[in-house]
SEMAR-232202 format. One record per residue: x, y, z of N, C-alpha, C, O in turn; residue in three letters. Coordinates in steps of 0.02 Angstrom, whole numbers, plus 50000, padded with zeros to 5 digits. Layout:
BEGIN
XYZXYZXYZXYZALA...
END
This chain:
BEGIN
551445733657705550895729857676550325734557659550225739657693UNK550045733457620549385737957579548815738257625548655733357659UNK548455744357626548025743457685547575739757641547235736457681UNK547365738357579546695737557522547085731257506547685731357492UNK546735726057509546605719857478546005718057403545505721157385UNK546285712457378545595713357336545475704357360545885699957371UNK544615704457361544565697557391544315695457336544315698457282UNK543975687557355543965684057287543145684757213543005682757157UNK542855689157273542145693257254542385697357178542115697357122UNK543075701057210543275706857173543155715057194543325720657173UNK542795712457244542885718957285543415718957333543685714357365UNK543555728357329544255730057353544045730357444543495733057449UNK544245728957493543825731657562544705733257584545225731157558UNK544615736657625545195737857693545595734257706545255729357692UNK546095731957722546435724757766546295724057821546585727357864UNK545815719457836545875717757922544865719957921544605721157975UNK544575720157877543915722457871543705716357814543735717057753UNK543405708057861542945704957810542255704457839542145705957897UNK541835702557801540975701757812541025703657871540855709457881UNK541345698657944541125697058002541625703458061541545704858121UNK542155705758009542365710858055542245716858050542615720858080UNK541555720158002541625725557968540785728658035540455724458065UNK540685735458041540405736258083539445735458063539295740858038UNK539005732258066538505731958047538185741458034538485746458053UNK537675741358006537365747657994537495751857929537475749857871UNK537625758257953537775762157887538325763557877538525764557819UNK538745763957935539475762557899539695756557864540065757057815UNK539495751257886539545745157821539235747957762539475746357707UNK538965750257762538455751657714538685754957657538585753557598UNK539035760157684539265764057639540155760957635540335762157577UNK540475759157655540925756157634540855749657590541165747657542UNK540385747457621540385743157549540245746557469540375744557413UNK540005750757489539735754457414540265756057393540475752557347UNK540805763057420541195764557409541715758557380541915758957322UNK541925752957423542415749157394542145745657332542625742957304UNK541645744757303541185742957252541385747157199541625744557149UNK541315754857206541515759957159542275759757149542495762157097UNK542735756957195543525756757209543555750857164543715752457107UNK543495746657169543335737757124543255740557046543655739956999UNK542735743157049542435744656972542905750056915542895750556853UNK543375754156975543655757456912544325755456929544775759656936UNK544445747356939545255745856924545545746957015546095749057033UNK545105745157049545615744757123545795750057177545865754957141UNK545875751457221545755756157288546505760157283546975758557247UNK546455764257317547005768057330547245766957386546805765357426UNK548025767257417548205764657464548625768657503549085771357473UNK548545770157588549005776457613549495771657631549405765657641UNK550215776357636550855771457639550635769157737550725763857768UNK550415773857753550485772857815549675769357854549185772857839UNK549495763357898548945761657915548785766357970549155770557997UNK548135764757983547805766058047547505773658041547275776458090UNK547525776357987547095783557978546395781558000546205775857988UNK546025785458029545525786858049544855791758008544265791558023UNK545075794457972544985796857920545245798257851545805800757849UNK544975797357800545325796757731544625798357677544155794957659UNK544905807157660544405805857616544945809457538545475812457543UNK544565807857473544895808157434544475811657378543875810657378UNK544745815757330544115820557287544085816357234543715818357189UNK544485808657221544415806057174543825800857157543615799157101UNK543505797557257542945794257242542535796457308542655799957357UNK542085793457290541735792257365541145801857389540985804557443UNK540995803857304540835811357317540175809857302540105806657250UNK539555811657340538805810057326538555816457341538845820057381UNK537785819157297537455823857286536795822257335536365826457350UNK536795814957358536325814157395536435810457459536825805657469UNK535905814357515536235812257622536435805257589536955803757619UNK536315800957551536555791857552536975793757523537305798857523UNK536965787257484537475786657411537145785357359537485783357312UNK536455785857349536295784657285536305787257221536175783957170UNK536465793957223536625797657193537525803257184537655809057201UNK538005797057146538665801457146538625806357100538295806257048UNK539045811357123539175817157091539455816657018539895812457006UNK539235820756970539705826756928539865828956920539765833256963UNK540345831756868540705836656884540205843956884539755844256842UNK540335850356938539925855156952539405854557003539185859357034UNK539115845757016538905847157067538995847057150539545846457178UNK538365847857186538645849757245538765843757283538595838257263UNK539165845257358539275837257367538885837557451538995841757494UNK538555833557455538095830557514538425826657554538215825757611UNK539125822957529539125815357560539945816257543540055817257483UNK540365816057573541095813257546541315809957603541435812057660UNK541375803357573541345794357599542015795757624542425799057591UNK542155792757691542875790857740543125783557699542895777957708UNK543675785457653543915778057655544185773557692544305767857672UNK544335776257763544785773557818544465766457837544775762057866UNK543735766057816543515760257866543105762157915542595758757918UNK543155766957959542905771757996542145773658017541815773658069UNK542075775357946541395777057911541295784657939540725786757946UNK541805788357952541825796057956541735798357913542235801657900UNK541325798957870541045803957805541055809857848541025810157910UNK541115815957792540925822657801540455823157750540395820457695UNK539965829057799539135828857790539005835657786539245839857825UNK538595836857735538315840657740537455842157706537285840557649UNK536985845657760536305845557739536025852657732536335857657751UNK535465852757707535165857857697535265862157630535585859457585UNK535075866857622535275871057548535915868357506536455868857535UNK535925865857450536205862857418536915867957403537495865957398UNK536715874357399537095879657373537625880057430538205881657420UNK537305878057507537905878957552538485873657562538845872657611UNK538445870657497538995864157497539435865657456539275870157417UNK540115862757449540765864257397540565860457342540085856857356UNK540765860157286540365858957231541175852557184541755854757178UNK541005846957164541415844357116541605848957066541305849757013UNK542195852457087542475855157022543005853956952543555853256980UNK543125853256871543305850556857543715855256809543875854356750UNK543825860556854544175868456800544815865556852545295864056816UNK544965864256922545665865756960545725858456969545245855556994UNK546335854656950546175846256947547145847757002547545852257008UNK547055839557030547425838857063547765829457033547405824457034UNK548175829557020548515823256998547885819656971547665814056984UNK547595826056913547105823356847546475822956876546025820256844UNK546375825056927545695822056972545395828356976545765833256982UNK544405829456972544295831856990544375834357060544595829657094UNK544265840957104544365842757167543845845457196543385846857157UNK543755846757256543115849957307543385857257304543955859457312UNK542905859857293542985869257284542515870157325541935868157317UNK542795873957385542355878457447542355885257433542895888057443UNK541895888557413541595896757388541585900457493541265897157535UNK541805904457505541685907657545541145912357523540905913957577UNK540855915057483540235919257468539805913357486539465914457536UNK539715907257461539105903657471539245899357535538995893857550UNK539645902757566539655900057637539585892357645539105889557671UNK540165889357618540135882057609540695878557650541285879757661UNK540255873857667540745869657722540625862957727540185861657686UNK540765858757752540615851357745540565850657843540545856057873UNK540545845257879540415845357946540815837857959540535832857936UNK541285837357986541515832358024541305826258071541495828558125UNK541185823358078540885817558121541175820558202541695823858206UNK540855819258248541245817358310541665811858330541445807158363UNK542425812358304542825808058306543585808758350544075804958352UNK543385816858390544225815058418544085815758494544555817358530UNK543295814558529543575813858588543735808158615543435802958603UNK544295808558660544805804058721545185801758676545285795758677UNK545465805558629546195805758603546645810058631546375813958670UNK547145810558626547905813058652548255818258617548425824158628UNK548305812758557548815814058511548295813558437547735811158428UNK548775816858389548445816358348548725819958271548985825458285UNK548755818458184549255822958153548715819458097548505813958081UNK548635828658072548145829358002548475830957962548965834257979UNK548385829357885548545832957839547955834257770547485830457755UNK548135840157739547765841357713548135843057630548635846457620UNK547735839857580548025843057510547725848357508547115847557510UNK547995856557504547535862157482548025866357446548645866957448UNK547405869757402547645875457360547225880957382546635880257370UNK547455887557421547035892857424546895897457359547225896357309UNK546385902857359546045904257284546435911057309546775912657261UNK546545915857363547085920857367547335919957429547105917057478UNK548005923757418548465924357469548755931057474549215932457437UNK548505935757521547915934857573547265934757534547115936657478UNK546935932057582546225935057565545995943257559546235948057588UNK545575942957521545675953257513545075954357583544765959657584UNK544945949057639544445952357684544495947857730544805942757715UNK544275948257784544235943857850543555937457842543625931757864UNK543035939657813542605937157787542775928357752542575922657764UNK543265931657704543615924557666544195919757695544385914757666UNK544455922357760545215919557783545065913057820545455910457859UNK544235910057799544175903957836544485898457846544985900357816UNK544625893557862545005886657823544505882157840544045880957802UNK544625877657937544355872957941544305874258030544665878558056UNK543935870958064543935873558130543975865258155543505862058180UNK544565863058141544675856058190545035856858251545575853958258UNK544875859558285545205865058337545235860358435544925855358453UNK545585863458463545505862758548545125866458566544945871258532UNK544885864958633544415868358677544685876858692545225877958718UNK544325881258676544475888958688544995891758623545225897358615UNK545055886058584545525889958547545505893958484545205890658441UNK545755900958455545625906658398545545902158355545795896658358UNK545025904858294545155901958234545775900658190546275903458212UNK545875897058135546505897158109546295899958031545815898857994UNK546785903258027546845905657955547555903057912548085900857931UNK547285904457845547665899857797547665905057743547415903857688UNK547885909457753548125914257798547615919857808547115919957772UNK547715924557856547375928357892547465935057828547785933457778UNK547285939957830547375945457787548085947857781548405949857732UNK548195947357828548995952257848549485946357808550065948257800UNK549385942257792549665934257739550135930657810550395925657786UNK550275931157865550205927157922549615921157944549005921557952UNK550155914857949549615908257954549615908558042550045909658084UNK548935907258044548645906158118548385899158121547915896458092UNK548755897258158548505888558173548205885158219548605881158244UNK547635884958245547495880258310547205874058307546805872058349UNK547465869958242547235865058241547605858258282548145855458272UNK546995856858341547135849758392547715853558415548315852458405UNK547425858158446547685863158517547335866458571546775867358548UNK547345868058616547025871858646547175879258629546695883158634UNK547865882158607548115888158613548345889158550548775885558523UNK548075894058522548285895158442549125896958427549475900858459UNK549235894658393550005898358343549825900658300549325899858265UNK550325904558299550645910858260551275906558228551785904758259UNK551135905558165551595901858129552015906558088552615905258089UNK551815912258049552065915858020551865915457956551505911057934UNK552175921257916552165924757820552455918957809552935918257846UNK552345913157763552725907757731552655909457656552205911857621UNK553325907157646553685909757568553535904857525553715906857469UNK553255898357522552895897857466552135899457454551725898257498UNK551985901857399551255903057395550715897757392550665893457348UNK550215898657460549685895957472549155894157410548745889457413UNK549235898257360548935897157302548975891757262548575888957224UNK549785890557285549815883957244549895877257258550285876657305UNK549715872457240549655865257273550105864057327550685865757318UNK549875860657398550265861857439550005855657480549415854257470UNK550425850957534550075846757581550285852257628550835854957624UNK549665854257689549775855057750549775849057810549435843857807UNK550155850657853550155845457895550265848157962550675852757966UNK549915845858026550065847458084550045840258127549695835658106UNK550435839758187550285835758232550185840058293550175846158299UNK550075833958349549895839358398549935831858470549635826458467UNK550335833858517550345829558572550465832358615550595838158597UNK550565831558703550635835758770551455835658762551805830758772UNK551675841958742552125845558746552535845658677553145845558668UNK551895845858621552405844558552551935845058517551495840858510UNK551995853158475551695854258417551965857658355552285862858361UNK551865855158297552095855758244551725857458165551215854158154UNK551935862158109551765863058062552055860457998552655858957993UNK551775860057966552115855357889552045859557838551455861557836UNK552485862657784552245865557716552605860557680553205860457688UNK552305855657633552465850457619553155849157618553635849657579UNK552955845657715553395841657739553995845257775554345842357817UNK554095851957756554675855857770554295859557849553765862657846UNK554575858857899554405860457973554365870457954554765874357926UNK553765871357983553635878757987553635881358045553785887358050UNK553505878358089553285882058146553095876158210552535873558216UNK553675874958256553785871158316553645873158385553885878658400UNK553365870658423553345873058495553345866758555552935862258557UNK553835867558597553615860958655553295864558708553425862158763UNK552915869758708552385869358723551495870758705551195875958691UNK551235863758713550605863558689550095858158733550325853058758UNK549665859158737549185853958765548675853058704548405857558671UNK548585843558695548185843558636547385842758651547085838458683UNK547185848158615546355847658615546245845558549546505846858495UNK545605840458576544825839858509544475846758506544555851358546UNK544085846558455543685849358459543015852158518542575847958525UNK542945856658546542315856658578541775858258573541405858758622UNK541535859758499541015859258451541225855558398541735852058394UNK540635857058345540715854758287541055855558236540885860658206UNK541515852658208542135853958172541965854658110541575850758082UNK542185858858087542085860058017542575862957942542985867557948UNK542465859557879543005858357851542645864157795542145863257760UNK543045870157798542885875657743542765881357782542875886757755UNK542525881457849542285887257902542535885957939542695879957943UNK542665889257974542975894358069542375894358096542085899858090UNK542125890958119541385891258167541695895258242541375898858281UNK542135893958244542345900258305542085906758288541795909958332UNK542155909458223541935916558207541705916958146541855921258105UNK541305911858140540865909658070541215913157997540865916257957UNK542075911757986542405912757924542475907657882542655901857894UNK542265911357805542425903457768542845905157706543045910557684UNK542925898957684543725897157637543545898557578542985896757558UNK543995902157537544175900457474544625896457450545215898157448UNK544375889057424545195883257427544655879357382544085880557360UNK545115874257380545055868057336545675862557375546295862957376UNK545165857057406545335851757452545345845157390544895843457351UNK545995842757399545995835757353546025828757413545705823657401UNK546385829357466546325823157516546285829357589546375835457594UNK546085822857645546085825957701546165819757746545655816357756UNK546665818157771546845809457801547275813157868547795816357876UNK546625810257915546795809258002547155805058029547035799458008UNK547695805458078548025797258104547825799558185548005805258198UNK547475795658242547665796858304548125795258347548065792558402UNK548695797458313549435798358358549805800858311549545801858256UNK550345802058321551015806358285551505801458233551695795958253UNK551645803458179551985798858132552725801258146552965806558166UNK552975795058127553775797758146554075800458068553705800758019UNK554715802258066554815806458014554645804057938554305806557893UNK555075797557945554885791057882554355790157846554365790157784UNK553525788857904552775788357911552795795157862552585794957804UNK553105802057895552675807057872552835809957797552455813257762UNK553615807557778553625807957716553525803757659553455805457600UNK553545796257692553095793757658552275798157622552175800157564UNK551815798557683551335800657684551065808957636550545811057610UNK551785811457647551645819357594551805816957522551465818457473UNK552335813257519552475809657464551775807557426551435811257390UNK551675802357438551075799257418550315806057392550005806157339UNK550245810857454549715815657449549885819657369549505821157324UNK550535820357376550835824757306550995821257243551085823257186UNK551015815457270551275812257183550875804457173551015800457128UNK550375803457222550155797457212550335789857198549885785657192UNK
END
């Protein structure tokens, strides 16, 4: 069943999210806006799989200003990219405009403009606090890196959604070896992977007590039964390694959280959908 309904208003909302079940404040707030903008250009987009916790998408929901009153164009920078999950987990970012990834409309992803993170302008977006007294947990991400390797340590940033004590992860590190500690305590060493990072790719990891796993769209990279799963124990961040303040050269088209593990079906459904819409 579709997580997006359309009700009789004509606005698109969530399934299982009306007037009286939706959370008062600014996460209503901004979901209503967002599903308003979803309504207006022909209807919401829908993950095969429910219960993401996060869902954001480079196709709507991108604002130049801390609200929403102001959505983006193409080139500018983005302040605000709206959680479609329901959630109201936006990723945020404030201060110098220049330190944000910018709507770009030169690298398109299934026709859509995409989020371009500059590692020179040290750009990153910031995560909500959303994974403590979780367990379990499996991200994926649409990305295209801008080189593989990076020609410096400087650029090998990705994202620091990480466990307590654990190395940064690179996507890939210089040496073109992927380092992973995302929703771990203890980093992997995934290895040189033979398709190029450069080019459109879903990453995917899960992560539960005694079971962790890597995805290069969908194809298993790198397994271990042993792992203990950590949140974050700072602030998570999507474009930088705040472990050792490194940041990305990429271009992010979705980034959709589930808190628990999809079974095989769920997850190719789910890459499916990220790659071909």
């Amino acid at each position: 069943m579709s997580k997006w309904c359309r009700r009789a208003s004509g606005i698109v909302m969530p399934r299982g999210y009306g007037d009286a079940g939706m959370r008062a404040g600014p996460r209503r707030h901004f979901s209503m806006l967002v599903n308003s903008h979803l309504s207006a250009v022909g209807g919401g987009p829908s993950l095969p799989v429910a219960g993401a916790t996060l869902w954001v998408d480079c196709g709507v929901g991108l604002y130049e200003s801390d609200d929403t009153s102001d959505p983006c164009e193409a080139g500018d920078f983005i302040r605000r990219w709206v959680d479609l999950s329901g959630e109201g987990n936006d990723l945020l970012r404030t201060g110098t405009s220049a330190f944000n990834p910018s709507w770009d409309s030169a690298t398109l992803h299934r026709g859509r403009n995409t989020v371009r993170f500059q590692a020179a302008g040290f750009q990153r977006l910031i995560l909500p606090d959303m994974f403590d007294g979780l367990s379990a947990g499996e991200i994926f991400f649409t990305v295209k890196m801008l080189l593989d390797p990076p020609v410096n340590s400087n650029r090998a940033g990705f994202h620091s959604i990480i466990g307590d004590g654990a190395s940064a992860t690179h996507h890939p590190w210089t040496d073109s070896v992927c380092y992973d500690s995302t929703l771990t305590t203890v980093r992997k060493t995934v290895g040189n992977l033979t398709p190029a990072l450069t080019d459109w790719h879903v990453w995917s990891v899960r992560s539960a007590a005694g079971d962790w796993e890597a995805y290069h769209d969908n194809t298993s990279v790198h397994a271990t039964g042993t792992n203990t799963f950590g949140a974050p124990a700072s602030t998570s961040n999507l474009g930088c390694n705040s472990v050792v303040d490194l940041f990305a050269d990429m271009w992010v088209a979705e980034l959709v959280f589930y808190p628990f593990t999809l079974d095989a079906t769920q997850r190719t459904d789910t890459v499916d959908y990220l790659t071909n819409g």
